[in-house]
C-alpha positions in Angstrom: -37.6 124.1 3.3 -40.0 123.5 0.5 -40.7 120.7 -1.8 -42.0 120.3 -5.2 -43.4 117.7 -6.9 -43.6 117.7 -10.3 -45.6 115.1 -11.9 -45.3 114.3 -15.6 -47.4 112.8 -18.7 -46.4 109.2 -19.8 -44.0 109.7 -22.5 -46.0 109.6 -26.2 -43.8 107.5 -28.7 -45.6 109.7 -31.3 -43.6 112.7 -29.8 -40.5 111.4 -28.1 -39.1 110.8 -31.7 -38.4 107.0 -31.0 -37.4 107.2 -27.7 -38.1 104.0 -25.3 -39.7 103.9 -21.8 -36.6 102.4 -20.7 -33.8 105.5 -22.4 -35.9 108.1 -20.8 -35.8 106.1 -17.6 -32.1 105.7 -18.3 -31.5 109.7 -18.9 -33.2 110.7 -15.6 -31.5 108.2 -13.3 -28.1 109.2 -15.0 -29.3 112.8 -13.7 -29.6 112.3 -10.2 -27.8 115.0 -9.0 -30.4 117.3 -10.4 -33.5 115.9 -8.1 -34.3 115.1 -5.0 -36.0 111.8 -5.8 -38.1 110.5 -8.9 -40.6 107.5 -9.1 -41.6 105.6 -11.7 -45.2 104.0 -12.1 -46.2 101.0 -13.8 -48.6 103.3 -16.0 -45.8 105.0 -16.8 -46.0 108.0 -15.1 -43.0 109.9 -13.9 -42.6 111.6 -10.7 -39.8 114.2 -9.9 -39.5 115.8 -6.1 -37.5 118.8 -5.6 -36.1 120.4 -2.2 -35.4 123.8 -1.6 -34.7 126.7 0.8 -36.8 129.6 -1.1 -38.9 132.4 0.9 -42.1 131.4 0.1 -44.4 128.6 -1.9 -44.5 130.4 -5.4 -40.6 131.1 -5.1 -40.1 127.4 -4.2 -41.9 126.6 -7.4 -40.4 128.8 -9.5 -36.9 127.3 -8.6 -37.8 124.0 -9.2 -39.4 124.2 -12.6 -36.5 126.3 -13.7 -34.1 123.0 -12.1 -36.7 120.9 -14.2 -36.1 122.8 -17.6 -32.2 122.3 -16.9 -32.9 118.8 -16.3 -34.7 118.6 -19.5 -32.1 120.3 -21.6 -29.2 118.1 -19.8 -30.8 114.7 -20.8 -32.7 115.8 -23.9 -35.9 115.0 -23.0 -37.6 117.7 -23.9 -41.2 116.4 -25.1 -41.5 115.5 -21.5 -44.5 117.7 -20.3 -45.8 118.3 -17.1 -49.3 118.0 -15.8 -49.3 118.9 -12.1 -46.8 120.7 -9.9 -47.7 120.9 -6.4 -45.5 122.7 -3.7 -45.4 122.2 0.1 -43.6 122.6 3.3 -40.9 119.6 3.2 -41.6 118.5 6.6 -45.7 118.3 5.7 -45.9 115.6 3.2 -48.9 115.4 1.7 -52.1 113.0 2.5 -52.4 110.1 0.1 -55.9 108.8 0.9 -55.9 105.0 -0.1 -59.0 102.5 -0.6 -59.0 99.0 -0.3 -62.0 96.3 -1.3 -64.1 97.8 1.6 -63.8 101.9 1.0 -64.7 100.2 -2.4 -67.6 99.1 -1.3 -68.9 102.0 0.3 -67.8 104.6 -2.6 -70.0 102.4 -5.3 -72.4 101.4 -2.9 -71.8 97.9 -4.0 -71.3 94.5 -2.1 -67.4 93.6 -1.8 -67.9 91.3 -4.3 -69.3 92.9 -6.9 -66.2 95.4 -6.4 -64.4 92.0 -7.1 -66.0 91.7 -10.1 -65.4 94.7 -11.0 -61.1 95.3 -10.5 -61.3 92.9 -13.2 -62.9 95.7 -15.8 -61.5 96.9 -19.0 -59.4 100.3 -17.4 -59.8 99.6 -13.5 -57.0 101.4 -12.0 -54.1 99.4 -10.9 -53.3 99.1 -7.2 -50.5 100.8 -6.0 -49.2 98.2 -3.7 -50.4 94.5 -2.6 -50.7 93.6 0.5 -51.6 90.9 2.7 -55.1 91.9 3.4 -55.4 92.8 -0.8 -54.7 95.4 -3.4 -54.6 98.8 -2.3 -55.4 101.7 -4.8 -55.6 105.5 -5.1 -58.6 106.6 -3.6 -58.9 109.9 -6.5 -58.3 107.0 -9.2 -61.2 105.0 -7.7 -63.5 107.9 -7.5 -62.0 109.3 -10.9 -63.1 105.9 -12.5 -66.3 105.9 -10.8 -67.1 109.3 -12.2 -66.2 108.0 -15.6 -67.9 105.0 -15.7 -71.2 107.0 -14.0 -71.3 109.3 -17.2 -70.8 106.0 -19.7 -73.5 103.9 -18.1 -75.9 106.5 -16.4 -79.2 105.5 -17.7 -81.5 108.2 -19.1 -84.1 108.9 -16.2 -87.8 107.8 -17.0 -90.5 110.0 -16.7 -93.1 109.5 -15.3 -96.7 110.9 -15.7 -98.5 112.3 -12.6 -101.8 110.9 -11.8 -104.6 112.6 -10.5 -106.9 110.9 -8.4 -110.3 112.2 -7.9 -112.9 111.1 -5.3 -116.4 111.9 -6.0 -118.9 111.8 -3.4 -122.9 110.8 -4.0 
């Protein structure tokens, strides 16, 4: 048993021809009996997982992208695009690594809080899920923003002259 994920771009109301968050929300639940399951984010991004019996990983694929075109055609959505597809043995899900205030910490190399300090930046990823203990976030988003914000605010590196120092002896 395999399953698919298939992970697709937040819909663009430049190319969905008017269509709302909310209709192509609407369309795919109404579809249901074309998917295993689908997620929603709060960014917008949609998630579609499909199950099924093929020979082998590329087969498995294969079948679901072709069940992800009829799902396409059977709601109309078609400016829906995907952006990942990622196939796996049903029974091996796969790793999400997480980070809270304190993996944070050590990924920036920063006190916990200045981390605090910093959630509260213009396009700090939003936390998957709040728990008691705090937010808790994506790992790859957290090192995906760090990457980002490393290339803004890198400052050029100086440098420096060599000296020479000479001894002389009388």
């Amino acid at each position: 048993m395999w399953l698919t994920v298939i992970k697709l771009e937040r819909p663009s109301p430049r190319l969905s021809k008017g269509l709302t968050a909310d209709v192509v929300r609407e369309r795919l639940l109404g579809a249901d009996d074309r998917y295993e399951h689908i997620s929603f984010s709060d960014t917008g991004e949609i998630v579609i997982y499909y199950k099924n019996s093929a020979e082998n990983a590329s087969r498995a694929t294969l079948v679901a992208l072709t069940s992800f075109e009829d799902l396409l055609k059977a709601t109309a959505l078609s400016t829906l695009t995907p952006y990942a597809v990622d196939t796996h043995p049903a029974q091996m899900r796969p790793r999400l690594r997480l980070a809270g205030t304190g993996e944070m910490a050590e990924i920036f190399g920063r006190s916990k809080a200045r981390i605090s300090q910093l959630k509260k930046s213009a396009g700090f990823p939003e936390p998957i899920a709040e728990l008691e203990m705090g937010p808790v976030y994506l790992e790859i988003e957290i090192l995906e923003y760090k990457a980002a914000r490393d290339s803004i605010s890198s400052p050029k590196k100086k440098t420096e002259g060599h000296r020479i120092h000479c001894e002389t002896t009388a």
